[in-house]
C-alpha positions as CSV (number, residue, x, y, z in Angstrom):
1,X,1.9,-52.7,-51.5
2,X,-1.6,-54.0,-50.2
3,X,-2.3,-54.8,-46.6
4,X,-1.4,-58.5,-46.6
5,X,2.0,-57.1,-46.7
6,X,2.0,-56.2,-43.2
7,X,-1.1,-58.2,-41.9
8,X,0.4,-62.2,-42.8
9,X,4.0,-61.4,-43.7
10,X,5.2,-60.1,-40.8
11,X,4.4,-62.5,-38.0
12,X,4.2,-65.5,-40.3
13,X,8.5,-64.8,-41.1
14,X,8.6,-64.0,-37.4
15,X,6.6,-67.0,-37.0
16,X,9.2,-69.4,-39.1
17,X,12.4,-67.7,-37.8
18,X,10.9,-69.1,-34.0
19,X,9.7,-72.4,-35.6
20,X,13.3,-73.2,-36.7
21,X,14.0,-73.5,-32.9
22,X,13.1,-76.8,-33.0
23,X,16.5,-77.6,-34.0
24,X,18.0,-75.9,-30.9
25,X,18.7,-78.9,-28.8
26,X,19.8,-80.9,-32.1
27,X,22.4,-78.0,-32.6
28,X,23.9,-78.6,-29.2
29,X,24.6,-82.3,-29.1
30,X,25.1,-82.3,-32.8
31,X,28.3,-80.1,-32.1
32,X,29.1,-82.3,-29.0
33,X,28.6,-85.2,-29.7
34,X,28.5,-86.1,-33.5
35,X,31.2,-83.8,-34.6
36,X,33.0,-83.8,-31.1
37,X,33.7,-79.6,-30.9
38,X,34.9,-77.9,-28.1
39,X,32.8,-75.4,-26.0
40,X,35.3,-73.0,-27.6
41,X,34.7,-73.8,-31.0
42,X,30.9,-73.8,-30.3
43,X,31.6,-70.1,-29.4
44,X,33.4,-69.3,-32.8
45,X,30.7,-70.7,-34.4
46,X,28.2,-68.6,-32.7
47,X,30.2,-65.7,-33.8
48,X,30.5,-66.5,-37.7
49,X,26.4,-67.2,-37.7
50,X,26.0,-63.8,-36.8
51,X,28.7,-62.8,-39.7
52,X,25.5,-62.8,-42.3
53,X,23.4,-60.6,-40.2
54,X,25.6,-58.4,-39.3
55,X,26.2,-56.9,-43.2
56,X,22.2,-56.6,-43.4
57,X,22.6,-53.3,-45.0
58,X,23.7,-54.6,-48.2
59,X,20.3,-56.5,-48.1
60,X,18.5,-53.4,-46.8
61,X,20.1,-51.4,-49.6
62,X,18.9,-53.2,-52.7
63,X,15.4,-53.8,-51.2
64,X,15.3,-50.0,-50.6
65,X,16.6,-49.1,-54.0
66,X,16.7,-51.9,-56.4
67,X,13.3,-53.6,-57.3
68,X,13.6,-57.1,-59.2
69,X,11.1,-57.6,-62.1
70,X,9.2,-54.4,-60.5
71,X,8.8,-55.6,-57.1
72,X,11.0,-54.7,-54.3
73,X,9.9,-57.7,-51.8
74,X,8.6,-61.0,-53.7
75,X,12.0,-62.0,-55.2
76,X,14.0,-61.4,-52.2
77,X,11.8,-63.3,-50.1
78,X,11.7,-66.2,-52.2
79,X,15.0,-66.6,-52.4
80,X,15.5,-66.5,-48.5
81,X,13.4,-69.4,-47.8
82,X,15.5,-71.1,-50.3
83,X,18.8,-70.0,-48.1
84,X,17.5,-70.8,-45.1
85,X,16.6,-74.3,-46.5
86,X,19.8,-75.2,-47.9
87,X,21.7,-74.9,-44.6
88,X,20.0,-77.3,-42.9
89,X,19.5,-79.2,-45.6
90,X,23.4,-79.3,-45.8
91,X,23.6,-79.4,-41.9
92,X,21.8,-82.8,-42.5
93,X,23.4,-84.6,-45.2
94,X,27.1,-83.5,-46.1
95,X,28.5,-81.7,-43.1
96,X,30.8,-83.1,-41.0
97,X,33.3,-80.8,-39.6
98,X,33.9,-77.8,-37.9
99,X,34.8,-75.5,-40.9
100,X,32.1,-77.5,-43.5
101,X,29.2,-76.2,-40.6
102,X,30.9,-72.9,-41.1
103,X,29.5,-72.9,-44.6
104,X,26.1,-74.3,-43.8
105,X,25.6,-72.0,-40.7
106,X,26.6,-68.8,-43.3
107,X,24.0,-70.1,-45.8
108,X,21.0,-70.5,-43.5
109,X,21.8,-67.3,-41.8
110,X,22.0,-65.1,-45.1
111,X,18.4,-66.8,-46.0
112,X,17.0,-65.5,-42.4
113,X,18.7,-62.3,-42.2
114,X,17.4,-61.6,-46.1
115,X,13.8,-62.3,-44.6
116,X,14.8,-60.5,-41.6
117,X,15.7,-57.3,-43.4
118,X,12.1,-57.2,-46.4
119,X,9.9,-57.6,-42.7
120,X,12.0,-54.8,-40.4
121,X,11.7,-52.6,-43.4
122,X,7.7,-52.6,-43.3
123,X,8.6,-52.5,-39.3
124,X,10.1,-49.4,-39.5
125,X,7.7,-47.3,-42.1
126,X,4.6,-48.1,-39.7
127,X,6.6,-47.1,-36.3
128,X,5.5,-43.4,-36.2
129,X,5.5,-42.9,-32.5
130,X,7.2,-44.7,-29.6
131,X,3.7,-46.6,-29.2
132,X,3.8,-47.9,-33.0
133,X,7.1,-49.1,-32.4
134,X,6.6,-50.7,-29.0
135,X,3.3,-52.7,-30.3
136,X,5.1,-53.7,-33.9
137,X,8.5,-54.7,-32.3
138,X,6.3,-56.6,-29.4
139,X,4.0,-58.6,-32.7
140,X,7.5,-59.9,-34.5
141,X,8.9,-60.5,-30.8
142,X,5.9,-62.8,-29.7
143,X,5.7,-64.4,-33.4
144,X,9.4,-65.7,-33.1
145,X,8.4,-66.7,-29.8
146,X,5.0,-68.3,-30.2
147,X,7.0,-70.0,-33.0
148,X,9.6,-70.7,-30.6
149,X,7.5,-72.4,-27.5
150,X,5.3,-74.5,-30.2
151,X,8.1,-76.8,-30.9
152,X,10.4,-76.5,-27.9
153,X,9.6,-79.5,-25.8
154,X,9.3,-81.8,-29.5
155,X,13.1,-80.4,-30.3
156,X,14.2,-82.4,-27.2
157,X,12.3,-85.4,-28.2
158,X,13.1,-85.9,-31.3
159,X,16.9,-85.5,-31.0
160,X,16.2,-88.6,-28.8
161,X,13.7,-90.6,-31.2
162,X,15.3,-89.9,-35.0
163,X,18.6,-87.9,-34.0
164,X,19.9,-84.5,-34.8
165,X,20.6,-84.7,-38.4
166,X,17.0,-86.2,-39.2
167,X,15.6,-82.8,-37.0
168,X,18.1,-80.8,-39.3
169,X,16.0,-82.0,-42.1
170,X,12.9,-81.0,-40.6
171,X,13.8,-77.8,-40.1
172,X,14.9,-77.4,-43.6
173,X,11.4,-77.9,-44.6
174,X,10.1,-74.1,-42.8
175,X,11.9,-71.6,-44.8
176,X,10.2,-73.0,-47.9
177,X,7.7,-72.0,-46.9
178,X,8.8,-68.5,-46.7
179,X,9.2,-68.8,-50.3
180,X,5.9,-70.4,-50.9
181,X,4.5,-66.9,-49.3
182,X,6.5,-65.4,-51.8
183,X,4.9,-66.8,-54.6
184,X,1.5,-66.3,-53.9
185,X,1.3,-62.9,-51.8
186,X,0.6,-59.9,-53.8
187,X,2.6,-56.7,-54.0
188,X,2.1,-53.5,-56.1
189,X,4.8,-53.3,-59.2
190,X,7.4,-50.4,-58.3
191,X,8.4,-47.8,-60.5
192,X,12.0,-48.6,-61.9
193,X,14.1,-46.6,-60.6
194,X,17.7,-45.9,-61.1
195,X,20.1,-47.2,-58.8
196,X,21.9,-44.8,-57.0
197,X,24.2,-45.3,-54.9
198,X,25.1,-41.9,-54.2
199,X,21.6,-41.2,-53.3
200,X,21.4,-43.5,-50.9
201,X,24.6,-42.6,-49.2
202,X,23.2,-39.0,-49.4
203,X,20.8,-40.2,-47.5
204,X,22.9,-42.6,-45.0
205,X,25.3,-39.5,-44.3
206,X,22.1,-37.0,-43.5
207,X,20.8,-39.7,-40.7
208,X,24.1,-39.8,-39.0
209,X,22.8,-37.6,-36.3
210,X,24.9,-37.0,-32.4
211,X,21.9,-38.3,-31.1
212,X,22.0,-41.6,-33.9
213,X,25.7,-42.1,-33.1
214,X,25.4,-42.3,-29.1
215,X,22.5,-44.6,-30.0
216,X,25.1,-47.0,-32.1
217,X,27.7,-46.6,-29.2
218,X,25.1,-48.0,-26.2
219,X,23.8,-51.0,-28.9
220,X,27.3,-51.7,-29.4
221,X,28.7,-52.1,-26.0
222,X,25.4,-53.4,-24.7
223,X,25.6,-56.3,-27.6
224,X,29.5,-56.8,-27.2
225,X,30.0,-57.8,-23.8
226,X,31.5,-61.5,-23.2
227,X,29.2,-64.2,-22.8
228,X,30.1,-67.2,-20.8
229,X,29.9,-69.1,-24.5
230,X,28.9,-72.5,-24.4
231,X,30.8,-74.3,-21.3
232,X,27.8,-73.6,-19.3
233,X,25.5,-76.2,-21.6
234,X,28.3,-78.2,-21.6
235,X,28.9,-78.4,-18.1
236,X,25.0,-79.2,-17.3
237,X,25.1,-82.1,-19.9
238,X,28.3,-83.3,-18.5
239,X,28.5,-82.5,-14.8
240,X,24.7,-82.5,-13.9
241,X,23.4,-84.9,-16.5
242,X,21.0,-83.2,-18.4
243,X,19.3,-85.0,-21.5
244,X,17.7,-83.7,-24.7
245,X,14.4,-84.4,-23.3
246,X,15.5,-81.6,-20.5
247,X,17.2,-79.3,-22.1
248,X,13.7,-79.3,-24.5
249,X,11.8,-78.8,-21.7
250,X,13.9,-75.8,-20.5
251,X,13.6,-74.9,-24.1
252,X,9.6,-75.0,-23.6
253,X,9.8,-72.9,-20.3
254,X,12.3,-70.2,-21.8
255,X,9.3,-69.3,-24.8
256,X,6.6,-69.4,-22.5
257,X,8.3,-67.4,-20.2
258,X,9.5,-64.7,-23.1
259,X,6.3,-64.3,-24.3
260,X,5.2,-62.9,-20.9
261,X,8.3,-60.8,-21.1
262,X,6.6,-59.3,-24.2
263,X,3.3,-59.1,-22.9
264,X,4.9,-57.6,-19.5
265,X,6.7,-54.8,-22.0
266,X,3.6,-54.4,-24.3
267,X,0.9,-53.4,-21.5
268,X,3.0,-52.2,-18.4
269,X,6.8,-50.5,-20.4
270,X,5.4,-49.6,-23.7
271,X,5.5,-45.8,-22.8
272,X,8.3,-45.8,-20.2
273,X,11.5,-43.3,-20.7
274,X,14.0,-45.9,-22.2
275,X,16.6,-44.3,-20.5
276,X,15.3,-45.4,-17.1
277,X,14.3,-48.7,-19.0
278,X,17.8,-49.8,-20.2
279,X,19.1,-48.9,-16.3
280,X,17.1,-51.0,-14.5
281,X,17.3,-53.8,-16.9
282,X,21.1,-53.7,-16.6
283,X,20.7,-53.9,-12.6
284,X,18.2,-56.8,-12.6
285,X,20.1,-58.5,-15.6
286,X,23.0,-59.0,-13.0
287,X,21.3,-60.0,-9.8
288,X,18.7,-62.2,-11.4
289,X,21.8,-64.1,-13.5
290,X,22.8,-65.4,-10.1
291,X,21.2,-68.5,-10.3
292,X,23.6,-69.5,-13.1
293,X,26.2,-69.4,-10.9
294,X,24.6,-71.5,-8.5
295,X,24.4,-74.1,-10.8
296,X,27.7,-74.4,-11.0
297,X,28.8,-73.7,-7.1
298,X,25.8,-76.1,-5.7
299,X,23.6,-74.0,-3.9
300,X,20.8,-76.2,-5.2
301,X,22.2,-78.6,-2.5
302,X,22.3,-76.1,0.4
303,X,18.6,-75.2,-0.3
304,X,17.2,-79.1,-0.8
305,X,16.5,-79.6,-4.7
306,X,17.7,-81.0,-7.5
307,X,19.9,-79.3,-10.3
308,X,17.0,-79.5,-12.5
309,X,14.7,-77.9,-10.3
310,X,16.8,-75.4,-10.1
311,X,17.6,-74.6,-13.5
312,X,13.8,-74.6,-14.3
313,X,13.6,-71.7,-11.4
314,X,16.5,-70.2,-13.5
315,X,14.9,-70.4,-16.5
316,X,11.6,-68.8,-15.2
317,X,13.5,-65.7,-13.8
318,X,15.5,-65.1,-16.4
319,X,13.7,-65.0,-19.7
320,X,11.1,-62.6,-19.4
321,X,14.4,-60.3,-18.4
322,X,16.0,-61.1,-21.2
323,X,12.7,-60.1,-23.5
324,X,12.4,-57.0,-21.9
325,X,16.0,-55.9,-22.4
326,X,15.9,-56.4,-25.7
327,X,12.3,-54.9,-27.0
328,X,13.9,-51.3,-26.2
329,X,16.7,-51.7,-28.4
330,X,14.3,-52.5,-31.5
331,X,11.9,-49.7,-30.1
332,X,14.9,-47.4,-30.3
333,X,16.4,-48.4,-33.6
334,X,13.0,-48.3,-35.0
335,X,12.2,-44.4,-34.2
336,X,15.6,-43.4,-35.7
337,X,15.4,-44.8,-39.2
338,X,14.9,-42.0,-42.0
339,X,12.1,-42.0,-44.9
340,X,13.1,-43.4,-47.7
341,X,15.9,-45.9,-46.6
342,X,13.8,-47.1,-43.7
343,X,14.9,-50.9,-44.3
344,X,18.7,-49.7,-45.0
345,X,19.0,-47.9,-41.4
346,X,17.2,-50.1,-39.3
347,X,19.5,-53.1,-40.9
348,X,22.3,-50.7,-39.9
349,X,21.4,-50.7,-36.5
350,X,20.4,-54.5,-35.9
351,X,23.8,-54.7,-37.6
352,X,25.4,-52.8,-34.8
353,X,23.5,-54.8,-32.5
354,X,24.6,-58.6,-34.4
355,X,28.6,-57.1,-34.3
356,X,28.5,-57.0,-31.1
357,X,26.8,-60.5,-30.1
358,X,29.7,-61.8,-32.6
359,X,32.0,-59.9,-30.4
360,X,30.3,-60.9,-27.2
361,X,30.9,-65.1,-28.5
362,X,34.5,-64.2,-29.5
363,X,34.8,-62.8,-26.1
364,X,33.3,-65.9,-24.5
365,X,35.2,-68.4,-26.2
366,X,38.4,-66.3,-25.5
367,X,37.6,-67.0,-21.7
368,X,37.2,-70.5,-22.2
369,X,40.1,-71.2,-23.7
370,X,42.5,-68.7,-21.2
371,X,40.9,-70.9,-18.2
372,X,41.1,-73.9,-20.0
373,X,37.8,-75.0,-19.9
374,X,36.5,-77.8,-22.0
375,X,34.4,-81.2,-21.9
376,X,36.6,-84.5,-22.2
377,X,38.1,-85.1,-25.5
378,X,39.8,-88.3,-26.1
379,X,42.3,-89.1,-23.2
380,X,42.1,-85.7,-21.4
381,X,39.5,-85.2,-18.6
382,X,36.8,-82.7,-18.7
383,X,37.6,-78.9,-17.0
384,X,34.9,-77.3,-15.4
385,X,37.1,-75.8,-12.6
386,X,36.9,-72.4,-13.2
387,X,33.9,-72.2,-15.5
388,X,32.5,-69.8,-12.4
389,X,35.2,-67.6,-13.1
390,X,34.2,-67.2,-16.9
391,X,30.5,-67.0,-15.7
392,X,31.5,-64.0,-13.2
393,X,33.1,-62.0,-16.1
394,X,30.8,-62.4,-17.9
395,X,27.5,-61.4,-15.5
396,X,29.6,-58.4,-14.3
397,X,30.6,-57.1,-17.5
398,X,26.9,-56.5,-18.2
399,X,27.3,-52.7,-16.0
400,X,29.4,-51.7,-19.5
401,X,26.6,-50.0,-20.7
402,X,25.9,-48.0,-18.1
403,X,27.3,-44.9,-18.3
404,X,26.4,-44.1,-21.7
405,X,22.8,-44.5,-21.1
406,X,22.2,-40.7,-20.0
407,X,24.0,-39.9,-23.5
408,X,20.8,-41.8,-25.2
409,X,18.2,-39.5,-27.1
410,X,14.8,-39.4,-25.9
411,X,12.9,-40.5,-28.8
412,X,9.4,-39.9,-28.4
413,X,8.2,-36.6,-29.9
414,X,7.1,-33.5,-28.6
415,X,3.6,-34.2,-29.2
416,X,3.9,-37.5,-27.7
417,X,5.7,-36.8,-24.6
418,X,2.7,-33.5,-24.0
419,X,0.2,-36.2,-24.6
420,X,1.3,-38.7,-22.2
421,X,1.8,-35.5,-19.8
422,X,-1.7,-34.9,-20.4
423,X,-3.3,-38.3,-20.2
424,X,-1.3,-38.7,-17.2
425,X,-2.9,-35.5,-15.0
426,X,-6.7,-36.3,-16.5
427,X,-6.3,-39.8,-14.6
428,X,-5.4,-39.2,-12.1
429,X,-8.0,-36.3,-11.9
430,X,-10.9,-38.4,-12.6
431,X,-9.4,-41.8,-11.5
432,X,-9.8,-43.5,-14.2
433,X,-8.1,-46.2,-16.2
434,X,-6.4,-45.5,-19.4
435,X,-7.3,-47.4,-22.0
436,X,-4.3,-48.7,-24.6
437,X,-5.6,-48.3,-28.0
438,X,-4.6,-51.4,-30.3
């Protein structure tokens, strides 16, 4: 497969998959307002989206092992941008219910995942070494991102200006273009080969390593733990008066401030342990959520500024964190795939990781509905009363994790933990800077 493989397909996918942001805010009033869903249901729905990426292997397995025409990566991608396309597509025209979205969100998320799994595949075969991995996982991160912050601010603006099933159609249009990529990139016709599936589980089986499964456990419980689903967005919209326009603008902010998470993990984290990575990330994930909190108990009034002020400060703190926290787990994943079924095992692992973000909405909107929290609906008043207890569950439930970390292999090398040793003691014997080496 020649170089433009690797050199335009994966950040221009990454690229898309960010772009489609711009129906973000759409996606929130859309379920509020023009199909009147509960903060609840929102969080069902977040869980069944992430039903499509969460059986990536099955996509990983027949790019690995079954090429299409002789080609292994044109076909599928093709027919993701068309997936991707026809949910929003459907998201703008015919649905209009809770369990008809159901059908649109599975559509459009089997079309991204598909795209997901051709691009982690070529990921994974060029991460050799912890610093591979770092600086690959770090160019799809900032291409979803750069993607992401280009159309934040408009995805509040136009919600307001032509609506949100009129954005839905806009969005429709980017995974086409996916498949236009498909069409006119090159690739290299595979051998045909025969499909075997007992090869590939061969394979599968050999992988499952101590070291792999403690790695499964920690994405798992990491991914899994409750979220505080969607009465939070709710709540600003209804108790603090957020508009699109806002919530685009936090939107903005939130991309900005995650591609300086990247850029922060890139030239300062690349080559630190990720075991005393993933515990400090845990600590600072729960102090710095704070602020959430004080949206909801008013502490914006005991220090002198608005709500919105203060959810911009939120906003600012917390999404370089949440970049940084979830770099490592791609960095890690990466460095444990096998030869040969490189796009099968990584899709395995981001599997692992999209099970337990399912889990983590179930878990949220299981919360909201045992404390009865939801926005007004008909004759019955809005509940926000003990959103803060929902939001405390779900801040503290992030120590989980913790004691597993220590269980976590170290995944750089031999050769690359002696190097760093050795780079480390000629700097600071001749004082000089270390150059990283793109």
């Amino acid at each position: 497969m020649r170089k433009n493989i690797s050199t335009i397909l994966i950040p221009f996918v990454y690229f898309i998959a960010g772009a489609t942001g711009i129906a973000s805010v759409a996606t929130t009033f859309y379920y509020k307002d023009d199909l009147l869903l509960s903060p609840a249901q929102v969080a069902i729905l977040g869980s069944i989206s992430i039903i499509p990426w969460s059986i990536k292997p099955l996509y990983g397995f027949f790019s690995d092992r079954k090429a299409i025409w002789g080609f292994r990566r044109k076909p599928y991608l093709f027919l993701s941008g068309l997936m991707g396309a026809s949910g929003y597509f459907s998201m703008a025209t015919w649905v209009n219910s809770f369990h008809s979205v159901i059908v649109a969100l599975f559509i459009s998320g089997m079309g991204f995942a598909l795209a997901d799994v051709i691009v982690d595949g070529i990921v994974a075969e060029k991460s050799k070494n912890q610093k591979d991995a770092g600086k690959l996982q770090s160019i799809c991160r900032a291409s979803i991102m750069i993607g992401a912050f280009l159309v934040a601010y408009l995805s509040g603006i136009l919600v307001e200006a032509i609506g949100p099933r009129n954005v839905f159609f806009l969005t429709g249009a980017l995974p086409l273009l996916t498949s236009i990529l498909a069409i006119v990139m090159t690739e290299d016709k595979s051998a045909i080969e025969i499909f075997s599936l007992k090869e590939t589980w061969r394979k599968f089986t050999d992988a499952m390593t101590r070291d792999l499964l403690w790695t499964i456990l920690f994405i798992f419980v990491w991914r899994a733990t409750p979220s505080s689903g969607g009465g939070l967005s709710y709540f600003m919209i209804d108790e603090l008066g957020f508009d699109p326009e806002f919530f685009g603008r936090l939107s903005m902010i939130s991309h900005a401030m995650s591609i300086v998470g990247v850029l922060a993990f890139r030239k300062f984290l690349i080559s630190v342990s990720l075991r005393k990575l993933f515990f400090w990330v845990i600590i600072a994930s729960v102090v710095l959520s704070m602020p959430s909190i004080g949206l909801v108990y008013g502490w914006y009034e005991i220090i002198g500024v608005s709500p919105r002020f203060f959810a911009l400060a939120d906003t600012f703190i917390s999404a370089p964190l949440t970049e940084i926290a979830f770099l490592p787990l791609l960095v890690l994943a990466a460095r444990l795939c096998p030869k040969g079924i490189e796009a099968t095992m990584f899709a395995v692992l981001a599997s692992i990781m999209n099970i337990g973000y399912a889990l983590s909405d179930l878990g949220g909107a299981w919360l909201l509905n045992h404390f009865n929290v939801h926005q007004a609906m008909g004759d019955i008043a809005a509940n926000y009363e003990q959103l803060d207890i929902v939001l405390w569950i779900a801040i503290l439930s992030s120590f989980l994790p913790m004691p597993f970390i220590m269980m976590l292999p170290e995944v750089r090398v031999t050769e690359e933990l002696t190097s760093s040793s050795k780079e480390d003691t000629v700097g600071s014997v001749l004082g000089t800077e270390k150059k990283d080496i793109a």
